[in-house]
VEXLUMPA-40575 format. One record per atom (N, C-alpha, C): residue number from 0; residue in one letter; atom name; x, y, z. Coordinates in Angstrom, 1 decimal, decimal comma, always signed. Atoms other than C-alpha are relative to their C-alpha. Example, Ala and Ser with C-alpha at 12.3 -4.5 7.8 and 13.67 -1.06 7.14 Angstrom:
i->0 | aa->A | at->N | px->+0,9 | py->-1,2 | pz->+0,0
i->0 | aa->A | at->CA | px->+12,3 | py->-4,5 | pz->+7,8
i->0 | aa->A | at->C | px->+0,9 | py->+1,2 | pz->+0,0
i->1 | aa->S | at->N | px->-0,9 | py->-1,1 | pz->+0,0
i->1 | aa->S | at->CA | px->+13,7 | py->-1,1 | pz->+7,1
i->1 | aa->S | at->C | px->-0,8 | py->+1,1 | pz->+0,8
//
This chain:
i->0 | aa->X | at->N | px->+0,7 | py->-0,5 | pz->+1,1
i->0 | aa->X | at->CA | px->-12,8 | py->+17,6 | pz->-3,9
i->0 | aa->X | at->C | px->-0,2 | py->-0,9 | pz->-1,1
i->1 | aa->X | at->N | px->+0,5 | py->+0,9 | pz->+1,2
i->1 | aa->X | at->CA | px->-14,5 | py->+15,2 | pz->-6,5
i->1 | aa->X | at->C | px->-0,5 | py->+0,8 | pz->-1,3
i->2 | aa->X | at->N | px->+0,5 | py->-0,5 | pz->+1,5
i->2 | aa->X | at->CA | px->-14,5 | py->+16,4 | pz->-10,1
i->2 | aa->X | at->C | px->-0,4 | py->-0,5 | pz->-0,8
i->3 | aa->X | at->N | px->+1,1 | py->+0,2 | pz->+0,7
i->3 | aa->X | at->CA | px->-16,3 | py->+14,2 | pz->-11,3
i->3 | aa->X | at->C | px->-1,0 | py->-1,2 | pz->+0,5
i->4 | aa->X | at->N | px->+0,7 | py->+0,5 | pz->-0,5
i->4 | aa->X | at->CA | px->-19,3 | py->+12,3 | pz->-10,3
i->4 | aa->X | at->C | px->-0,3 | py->-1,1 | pz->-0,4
i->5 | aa->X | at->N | px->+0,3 | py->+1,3 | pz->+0,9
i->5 | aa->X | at->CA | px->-20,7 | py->+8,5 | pz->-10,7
i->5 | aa->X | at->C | px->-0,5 | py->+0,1 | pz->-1,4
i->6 | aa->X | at->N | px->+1,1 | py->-0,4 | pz->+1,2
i->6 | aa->X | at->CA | px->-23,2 | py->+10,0 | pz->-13,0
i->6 | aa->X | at->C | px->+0,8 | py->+0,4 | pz->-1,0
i->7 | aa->X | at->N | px->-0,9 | py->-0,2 | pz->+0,8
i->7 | aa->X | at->CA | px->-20,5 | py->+11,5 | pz->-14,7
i->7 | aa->X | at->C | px->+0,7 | py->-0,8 | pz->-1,0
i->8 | aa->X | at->N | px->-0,4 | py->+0,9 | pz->+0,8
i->8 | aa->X | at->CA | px->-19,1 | py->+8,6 | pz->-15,5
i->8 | aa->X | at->C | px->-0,6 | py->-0,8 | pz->-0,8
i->9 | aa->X | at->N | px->+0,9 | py->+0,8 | pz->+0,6
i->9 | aa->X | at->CA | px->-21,9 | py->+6,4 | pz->-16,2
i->9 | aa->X | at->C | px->-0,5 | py->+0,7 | pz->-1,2
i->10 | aa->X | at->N | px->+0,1 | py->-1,2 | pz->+1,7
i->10 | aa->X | at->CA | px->-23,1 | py->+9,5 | pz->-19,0
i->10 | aa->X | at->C | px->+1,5 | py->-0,8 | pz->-0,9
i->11 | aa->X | at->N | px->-1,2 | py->+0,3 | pz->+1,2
i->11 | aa->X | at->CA | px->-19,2 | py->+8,8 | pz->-20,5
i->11 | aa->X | at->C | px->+0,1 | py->-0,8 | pz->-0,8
i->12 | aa->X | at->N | px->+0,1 | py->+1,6 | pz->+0,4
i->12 | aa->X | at->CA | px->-19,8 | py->+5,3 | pz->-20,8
i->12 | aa->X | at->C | px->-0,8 | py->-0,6 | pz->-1,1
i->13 | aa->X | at->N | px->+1,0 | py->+0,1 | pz->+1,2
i->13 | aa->X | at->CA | px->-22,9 | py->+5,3 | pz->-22,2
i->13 | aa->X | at->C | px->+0,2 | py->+0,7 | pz->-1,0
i->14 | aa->X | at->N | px->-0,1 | py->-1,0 | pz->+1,8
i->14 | aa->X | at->CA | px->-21,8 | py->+8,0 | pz->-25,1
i->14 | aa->X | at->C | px->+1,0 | py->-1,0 | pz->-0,8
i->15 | aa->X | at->N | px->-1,1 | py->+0,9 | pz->+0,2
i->15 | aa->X | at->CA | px->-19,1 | py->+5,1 | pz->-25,6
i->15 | aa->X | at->C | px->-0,9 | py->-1,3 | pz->-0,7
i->16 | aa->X | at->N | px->+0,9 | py->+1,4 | pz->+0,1
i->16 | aa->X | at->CA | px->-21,2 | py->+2,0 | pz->-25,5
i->16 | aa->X | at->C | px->-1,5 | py->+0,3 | pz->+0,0
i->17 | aa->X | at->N | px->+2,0 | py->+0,3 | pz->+0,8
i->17 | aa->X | at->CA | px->-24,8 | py->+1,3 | pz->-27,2
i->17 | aa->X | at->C | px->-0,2 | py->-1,4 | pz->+1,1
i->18 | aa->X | at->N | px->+0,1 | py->+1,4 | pz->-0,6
i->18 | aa->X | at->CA | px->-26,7 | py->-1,3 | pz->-25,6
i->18 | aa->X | at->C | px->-0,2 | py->-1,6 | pz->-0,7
i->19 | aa->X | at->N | px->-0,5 | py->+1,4 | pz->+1,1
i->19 | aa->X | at->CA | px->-26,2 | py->-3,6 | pz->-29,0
i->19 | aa->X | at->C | px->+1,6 | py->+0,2 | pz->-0,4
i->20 | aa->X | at->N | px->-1,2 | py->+0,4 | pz->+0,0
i->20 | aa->X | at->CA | px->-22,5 | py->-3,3 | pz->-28,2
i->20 | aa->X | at->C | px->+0,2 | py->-1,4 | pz->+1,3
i->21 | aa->X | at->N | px->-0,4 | py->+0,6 | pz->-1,1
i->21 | aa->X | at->CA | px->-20,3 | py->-5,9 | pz->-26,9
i->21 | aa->X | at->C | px->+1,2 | py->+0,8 | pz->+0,8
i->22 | aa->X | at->N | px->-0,5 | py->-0,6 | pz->-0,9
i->22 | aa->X | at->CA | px->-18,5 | py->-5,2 | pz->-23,9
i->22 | aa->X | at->C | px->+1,6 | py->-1,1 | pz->+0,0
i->23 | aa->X | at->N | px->-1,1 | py->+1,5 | pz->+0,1
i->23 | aa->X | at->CA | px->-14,8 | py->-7,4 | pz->-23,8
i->23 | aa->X | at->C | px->+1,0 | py->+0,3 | pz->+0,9
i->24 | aa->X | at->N | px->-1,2 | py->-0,1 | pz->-1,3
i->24 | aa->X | at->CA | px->-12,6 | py->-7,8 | pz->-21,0
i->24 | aa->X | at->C | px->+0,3 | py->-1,3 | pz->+1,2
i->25 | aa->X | at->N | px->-0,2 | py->+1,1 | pz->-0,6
i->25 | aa->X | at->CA | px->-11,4 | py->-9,4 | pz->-18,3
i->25 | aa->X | at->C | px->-0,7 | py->+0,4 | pz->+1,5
i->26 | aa->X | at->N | px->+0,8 | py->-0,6 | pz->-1,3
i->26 | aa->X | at->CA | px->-13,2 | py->-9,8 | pz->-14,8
i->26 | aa->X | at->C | px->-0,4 | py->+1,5 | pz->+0,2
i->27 | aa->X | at->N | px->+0,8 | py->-0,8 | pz->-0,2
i->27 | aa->X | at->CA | px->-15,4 | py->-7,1 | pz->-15,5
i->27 | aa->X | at->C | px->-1,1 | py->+0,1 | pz->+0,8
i->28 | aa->X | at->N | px->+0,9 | py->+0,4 | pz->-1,7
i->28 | aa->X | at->CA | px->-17,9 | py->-7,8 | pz->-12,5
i->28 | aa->X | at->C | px->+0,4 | py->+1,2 | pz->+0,8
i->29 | aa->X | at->N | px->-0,4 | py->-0,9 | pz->-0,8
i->29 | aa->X | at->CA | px->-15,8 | py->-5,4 | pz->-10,5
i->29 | aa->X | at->C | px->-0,4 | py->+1,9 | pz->-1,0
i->30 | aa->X | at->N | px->+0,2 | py->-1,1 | pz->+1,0
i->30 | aa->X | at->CA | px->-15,8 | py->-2,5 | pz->-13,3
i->30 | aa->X | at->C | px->-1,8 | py->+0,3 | pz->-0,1
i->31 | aa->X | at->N | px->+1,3 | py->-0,5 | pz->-0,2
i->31 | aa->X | at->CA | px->-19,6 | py->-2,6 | pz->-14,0
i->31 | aa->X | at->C | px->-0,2 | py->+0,1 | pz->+1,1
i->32 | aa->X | at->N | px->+0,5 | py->-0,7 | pz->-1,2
i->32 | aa->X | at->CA | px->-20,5 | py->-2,8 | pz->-10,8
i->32 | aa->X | at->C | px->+0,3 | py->+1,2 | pz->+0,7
i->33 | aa->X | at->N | px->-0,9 | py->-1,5 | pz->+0,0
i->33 | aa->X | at->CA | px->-18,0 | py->+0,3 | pz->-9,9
i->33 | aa->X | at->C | px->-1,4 | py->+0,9 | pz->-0,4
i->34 | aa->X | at->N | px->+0,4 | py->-1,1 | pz->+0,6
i->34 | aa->X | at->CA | px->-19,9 | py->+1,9 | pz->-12,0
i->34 | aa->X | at->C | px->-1,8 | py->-0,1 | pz->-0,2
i->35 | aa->X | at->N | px->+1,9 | py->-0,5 | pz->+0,0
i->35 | aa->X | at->CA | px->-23,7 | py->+0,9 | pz->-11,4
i->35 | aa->X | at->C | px->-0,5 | py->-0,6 | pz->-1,6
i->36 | aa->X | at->N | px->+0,4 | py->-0,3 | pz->+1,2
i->36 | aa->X | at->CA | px->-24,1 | py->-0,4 | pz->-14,7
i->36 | aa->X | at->C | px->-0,2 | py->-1,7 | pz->-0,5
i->37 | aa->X | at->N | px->+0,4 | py->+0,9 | pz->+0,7
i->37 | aa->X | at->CA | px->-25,8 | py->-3,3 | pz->-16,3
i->37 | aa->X | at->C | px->+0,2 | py->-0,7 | pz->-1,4
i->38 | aa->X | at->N | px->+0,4 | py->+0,1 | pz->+1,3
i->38 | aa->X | at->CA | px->-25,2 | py->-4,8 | pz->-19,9
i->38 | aa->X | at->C | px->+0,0 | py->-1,3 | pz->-0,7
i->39 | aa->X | at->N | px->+0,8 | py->+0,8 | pz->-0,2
i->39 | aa->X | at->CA | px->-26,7 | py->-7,0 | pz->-21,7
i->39 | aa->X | at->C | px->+1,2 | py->-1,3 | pz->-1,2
i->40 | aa->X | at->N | px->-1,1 | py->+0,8 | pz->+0,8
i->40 | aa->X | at->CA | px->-23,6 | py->-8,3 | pz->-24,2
i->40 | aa->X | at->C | px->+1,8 | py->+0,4 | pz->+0,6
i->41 | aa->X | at->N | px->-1,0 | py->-0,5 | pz->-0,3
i->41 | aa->X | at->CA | px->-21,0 | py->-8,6 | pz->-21,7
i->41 | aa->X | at->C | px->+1,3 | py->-1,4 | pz->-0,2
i->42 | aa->X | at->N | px->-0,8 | py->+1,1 | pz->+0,2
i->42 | aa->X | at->CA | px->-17,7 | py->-11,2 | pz->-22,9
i->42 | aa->X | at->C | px->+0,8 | py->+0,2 | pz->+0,9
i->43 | aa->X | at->N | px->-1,1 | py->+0,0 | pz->-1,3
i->43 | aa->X | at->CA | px->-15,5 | py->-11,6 | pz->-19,9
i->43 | aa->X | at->C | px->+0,8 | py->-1,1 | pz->-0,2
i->44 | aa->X | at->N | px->-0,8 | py->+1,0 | pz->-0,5
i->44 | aa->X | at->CA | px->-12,4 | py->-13,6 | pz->-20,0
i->44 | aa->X | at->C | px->+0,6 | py->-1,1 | pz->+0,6
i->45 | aa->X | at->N | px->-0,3 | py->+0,9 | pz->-1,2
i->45 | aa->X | at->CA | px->-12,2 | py->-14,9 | pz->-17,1
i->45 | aa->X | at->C | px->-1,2 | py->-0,9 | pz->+0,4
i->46 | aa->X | at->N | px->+1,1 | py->+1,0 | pz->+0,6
i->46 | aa->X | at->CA | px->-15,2 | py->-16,3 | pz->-17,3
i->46 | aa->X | at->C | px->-0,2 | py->-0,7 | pz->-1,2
i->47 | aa->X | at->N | px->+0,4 | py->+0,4 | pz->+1,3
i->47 | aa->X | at->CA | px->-15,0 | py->-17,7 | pz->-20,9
i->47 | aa->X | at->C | px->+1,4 | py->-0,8 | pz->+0,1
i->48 | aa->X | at->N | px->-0,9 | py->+1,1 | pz->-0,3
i->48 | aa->X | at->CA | px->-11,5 | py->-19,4 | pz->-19,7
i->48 | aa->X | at->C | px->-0,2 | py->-0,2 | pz->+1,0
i->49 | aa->X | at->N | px->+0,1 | py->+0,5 | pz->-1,3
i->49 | aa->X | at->CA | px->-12,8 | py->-20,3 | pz->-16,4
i->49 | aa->X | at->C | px->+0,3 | py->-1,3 | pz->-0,1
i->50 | aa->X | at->N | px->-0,8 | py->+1,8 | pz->+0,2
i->50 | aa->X | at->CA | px->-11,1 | py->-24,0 | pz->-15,7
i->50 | aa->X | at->C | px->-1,3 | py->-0,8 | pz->+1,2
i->51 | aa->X | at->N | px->+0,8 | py->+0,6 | pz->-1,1
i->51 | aa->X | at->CA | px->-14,1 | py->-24,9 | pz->-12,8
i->51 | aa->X | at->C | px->+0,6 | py->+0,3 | pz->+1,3
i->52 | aa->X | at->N | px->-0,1 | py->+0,1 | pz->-1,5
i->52 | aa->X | at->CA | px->-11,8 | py->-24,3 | pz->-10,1
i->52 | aa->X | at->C | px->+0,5 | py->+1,7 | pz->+0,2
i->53 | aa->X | at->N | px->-0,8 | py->-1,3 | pz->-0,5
i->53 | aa->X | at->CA | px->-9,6 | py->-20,8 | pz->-10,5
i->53 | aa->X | at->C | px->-0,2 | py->+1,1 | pz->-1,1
i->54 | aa->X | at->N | px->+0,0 | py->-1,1 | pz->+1,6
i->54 | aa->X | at->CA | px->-10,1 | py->-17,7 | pz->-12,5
i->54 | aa->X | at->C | px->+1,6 | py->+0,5 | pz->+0,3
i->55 | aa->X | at->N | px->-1,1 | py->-0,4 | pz->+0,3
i->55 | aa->X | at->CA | px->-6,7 | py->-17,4 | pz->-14,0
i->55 | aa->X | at->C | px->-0,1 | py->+1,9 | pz->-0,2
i->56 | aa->X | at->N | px->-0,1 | py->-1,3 | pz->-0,1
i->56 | aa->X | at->CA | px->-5,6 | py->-13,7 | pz->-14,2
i->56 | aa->X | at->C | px->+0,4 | py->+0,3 | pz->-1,6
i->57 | aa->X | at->N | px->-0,2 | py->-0,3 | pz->+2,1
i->57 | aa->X | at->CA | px->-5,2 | py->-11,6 | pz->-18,0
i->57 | aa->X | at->C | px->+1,4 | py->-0,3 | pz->-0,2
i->58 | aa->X | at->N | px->-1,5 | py->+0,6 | pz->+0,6
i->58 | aa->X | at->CA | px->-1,5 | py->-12,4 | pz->-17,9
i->58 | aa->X | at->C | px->+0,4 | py->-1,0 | pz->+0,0
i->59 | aa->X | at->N | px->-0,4 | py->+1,5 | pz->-0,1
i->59 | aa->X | at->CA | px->-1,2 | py->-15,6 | pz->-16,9
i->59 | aa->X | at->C | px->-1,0 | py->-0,6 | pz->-1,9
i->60 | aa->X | at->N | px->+0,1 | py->+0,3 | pz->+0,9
i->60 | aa->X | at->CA | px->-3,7 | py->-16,1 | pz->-19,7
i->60 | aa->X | at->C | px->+0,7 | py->+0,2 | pz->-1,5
i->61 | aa->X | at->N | px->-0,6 | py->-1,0 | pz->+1,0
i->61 | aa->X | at->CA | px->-2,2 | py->-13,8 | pz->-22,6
i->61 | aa->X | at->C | px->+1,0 | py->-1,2 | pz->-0,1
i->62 | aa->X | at->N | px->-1,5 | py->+1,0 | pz->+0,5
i->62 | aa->X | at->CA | px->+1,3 | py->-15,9 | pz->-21,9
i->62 | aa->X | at->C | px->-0,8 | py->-1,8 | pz->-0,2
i->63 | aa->X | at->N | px->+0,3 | py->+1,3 | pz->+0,7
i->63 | aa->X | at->CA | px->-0,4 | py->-19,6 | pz->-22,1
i->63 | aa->X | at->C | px->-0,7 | py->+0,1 | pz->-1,2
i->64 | aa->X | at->N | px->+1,0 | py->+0,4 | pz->+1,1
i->64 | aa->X | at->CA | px->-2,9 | py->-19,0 | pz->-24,8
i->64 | aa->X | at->C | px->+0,5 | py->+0,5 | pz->-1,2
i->65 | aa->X | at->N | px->-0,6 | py->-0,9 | pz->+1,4
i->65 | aa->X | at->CA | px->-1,3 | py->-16,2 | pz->-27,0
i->65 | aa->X | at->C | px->+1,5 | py->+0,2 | pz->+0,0
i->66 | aa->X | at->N | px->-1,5 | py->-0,5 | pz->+0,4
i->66 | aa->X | at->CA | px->+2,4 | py->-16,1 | pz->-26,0
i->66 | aa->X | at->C | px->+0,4 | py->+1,1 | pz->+0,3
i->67 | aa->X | at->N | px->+0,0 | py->-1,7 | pz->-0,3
i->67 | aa->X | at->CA | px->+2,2 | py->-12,5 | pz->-25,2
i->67 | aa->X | at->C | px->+0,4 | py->+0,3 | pz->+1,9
i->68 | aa->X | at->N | px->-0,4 | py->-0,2 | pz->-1,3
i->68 | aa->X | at->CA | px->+4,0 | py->-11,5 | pz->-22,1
i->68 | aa->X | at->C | px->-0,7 | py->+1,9 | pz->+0,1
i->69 | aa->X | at->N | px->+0,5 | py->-1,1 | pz->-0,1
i->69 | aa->X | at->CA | px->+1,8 | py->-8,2 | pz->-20,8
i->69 | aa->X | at->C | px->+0,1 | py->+0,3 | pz->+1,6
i->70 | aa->X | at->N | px->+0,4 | py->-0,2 | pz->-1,7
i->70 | aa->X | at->CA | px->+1,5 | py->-6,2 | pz->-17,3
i->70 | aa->X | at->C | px->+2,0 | py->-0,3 | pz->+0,0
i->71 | aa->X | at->N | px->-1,4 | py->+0,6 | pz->-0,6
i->71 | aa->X | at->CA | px->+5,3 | py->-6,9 | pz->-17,2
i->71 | aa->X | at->C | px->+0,9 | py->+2,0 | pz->+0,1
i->72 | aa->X | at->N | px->-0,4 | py->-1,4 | pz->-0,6
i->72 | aa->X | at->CA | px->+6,3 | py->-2,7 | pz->-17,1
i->72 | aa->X | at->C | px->-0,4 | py->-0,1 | pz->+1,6
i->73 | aa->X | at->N | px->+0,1 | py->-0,9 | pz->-1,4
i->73 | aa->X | at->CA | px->+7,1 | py->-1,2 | pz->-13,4
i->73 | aa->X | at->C | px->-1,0 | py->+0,7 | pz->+0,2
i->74 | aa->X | at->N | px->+1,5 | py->-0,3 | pz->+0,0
i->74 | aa->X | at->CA | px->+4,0 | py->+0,9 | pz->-14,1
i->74 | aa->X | at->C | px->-1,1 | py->-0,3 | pz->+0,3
i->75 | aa->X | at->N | px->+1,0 | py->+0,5 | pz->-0,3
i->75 | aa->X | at->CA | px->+1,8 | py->-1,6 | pz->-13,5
i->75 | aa->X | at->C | px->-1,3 | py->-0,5 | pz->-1,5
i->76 | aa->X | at->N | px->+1,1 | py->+0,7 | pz->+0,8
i->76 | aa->X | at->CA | px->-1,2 | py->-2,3 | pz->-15,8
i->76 | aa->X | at->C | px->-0,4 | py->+0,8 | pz->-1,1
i->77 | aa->X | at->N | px->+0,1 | py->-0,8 | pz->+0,8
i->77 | aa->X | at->CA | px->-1,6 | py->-0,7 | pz->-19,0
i->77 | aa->X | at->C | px->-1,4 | py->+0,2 | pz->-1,1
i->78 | aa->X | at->N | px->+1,4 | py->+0,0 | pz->-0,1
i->78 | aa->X | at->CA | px->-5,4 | py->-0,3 | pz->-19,9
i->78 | aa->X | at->C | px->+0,3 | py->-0,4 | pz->-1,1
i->79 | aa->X | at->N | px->+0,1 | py->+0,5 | pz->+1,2
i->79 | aa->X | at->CA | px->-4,7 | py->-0,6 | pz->-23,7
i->79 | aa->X | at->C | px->+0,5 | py->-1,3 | pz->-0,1
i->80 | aa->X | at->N | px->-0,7 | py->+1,2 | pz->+0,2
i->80 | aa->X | at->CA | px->-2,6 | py->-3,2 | pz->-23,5
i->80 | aa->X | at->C | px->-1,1 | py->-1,5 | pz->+0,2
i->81 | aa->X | at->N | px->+1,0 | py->+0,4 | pz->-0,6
i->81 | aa->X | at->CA | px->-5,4 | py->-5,0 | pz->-21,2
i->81 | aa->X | at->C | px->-0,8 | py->-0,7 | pz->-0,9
i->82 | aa->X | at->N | px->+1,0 | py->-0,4 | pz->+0,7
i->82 | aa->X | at->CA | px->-7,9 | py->-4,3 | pz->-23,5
i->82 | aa->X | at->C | px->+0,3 | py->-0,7 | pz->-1,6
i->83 | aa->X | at->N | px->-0,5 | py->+0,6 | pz->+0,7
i->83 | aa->X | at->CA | px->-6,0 | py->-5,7 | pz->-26,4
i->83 | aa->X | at->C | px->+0,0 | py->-1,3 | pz->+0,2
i->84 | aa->X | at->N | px->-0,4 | py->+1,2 | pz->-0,1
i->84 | aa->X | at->CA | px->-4,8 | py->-8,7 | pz->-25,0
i->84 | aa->X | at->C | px->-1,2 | py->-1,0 | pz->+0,2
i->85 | aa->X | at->N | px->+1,4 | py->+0,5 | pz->-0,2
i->85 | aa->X | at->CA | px->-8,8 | py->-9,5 | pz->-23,6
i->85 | aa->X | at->C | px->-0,5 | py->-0,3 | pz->-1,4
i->86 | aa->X | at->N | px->+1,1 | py->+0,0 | pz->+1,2
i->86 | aa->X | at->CA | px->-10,2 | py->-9,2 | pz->-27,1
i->86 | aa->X | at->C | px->+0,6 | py->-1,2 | pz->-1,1
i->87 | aa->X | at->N | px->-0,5 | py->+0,9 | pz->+0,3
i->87 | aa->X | at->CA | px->-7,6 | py->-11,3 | pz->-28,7
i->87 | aa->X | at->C | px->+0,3 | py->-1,2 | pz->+0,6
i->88 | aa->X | at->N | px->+0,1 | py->+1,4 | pz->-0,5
i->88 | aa->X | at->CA | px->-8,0 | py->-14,2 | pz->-25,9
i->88 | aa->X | at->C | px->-1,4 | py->-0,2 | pz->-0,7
i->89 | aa->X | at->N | px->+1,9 | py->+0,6 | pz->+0,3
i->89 | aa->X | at->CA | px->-11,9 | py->-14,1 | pz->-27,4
i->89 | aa->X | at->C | px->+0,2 | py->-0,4 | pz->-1,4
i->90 | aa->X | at->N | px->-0,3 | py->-0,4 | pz->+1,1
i->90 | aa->X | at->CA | px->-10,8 | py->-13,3 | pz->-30,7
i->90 | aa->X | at->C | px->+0,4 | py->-2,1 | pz->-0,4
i->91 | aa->X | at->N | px->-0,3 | py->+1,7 | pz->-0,3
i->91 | aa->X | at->CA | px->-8,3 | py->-17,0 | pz->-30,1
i->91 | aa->X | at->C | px->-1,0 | py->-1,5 | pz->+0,3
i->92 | aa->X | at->N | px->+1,0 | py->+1,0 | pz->-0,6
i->92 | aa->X | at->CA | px->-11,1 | py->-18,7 | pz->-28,2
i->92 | aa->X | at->C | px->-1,3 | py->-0,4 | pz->-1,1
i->93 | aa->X | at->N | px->+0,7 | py->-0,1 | pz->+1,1
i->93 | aa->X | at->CA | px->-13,6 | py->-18,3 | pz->-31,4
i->93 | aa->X | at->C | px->+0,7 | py->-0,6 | pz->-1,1
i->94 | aa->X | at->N | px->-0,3 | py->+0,7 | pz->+0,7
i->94 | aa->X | at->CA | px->-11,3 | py->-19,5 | pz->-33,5
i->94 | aa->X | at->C | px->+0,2 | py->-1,7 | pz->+0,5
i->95 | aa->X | at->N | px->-1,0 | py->+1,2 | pz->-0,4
i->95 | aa->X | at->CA | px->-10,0 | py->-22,7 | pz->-32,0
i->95 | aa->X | at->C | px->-1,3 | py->-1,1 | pz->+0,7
i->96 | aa->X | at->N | px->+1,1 | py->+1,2 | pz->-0,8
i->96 | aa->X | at->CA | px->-13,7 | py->-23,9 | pz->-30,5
i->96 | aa->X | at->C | px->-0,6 | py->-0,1 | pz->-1,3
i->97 | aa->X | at->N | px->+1,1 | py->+0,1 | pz->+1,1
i->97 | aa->X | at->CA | px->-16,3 | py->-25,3 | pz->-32,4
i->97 | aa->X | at->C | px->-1,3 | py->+0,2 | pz->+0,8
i->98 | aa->X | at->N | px->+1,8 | py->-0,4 | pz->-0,2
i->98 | aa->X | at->CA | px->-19,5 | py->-24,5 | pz->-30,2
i->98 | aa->X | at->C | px->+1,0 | py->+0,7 | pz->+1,4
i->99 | aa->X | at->N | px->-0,4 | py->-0,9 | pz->-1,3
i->99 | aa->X | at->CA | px->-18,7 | py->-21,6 | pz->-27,6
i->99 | aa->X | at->C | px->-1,0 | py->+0,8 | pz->+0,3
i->100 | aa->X | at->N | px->+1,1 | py->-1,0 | pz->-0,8
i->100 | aa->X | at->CA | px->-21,2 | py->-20,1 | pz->-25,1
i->100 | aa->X | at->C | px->+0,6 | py->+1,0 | pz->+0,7
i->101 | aa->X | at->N | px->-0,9 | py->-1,1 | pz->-1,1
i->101 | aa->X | at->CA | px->-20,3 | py->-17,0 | pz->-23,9
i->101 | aa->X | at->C | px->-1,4 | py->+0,9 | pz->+0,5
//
């Protein structure tokens, strides 16, 4: 029994996000597509530290870039935390370049 539908979600999302918001995370590729969804200011992490050869993962980055040891509860992955740590590698990344394409 499914209680709630793609459409469902994609509605939630959109009541969330404008299409002149940014979007900030890490390998979001899998997430939108999940969800069917296109947008047009999306900052992805892993893409925006991409090295040419390996997309590092959000913890591995978090502890080289910021110091921040995250994902480290038995629980597993803690959305806010995530979500935090993505915005402050961009947040970092903006400070410390002088010409950044994202």
């Amino acid at each position: 029994n499914v209680e709630h539908t793609l459409q469902d979600a994609q509605r939630a999302v959109s009541r969330l996000i404008s299409w002149d918001c940014f979007i900030v995370g890490h390998s979001l590729e899998s997430d939108l597509h999940a969800l069917k969804l296109i947008h047009k200011n999306v900052v992805d992490t892993s893409v925006v530290y991409f090295d040419g050869v390996y997309k590092r993962g959000l913890a591995v980055l978090s502890a080289e870039t910021l110091g921040r040891i995250i994902q480290s509860d038995e629980g597993g992955h803690d959305s806010t935390e995530d979500a935090l740590a993505a915005l402050d590698l961009i947040k970092h990344r903006l400070k410390v370049a002088d010409n950044v394409k994202l």
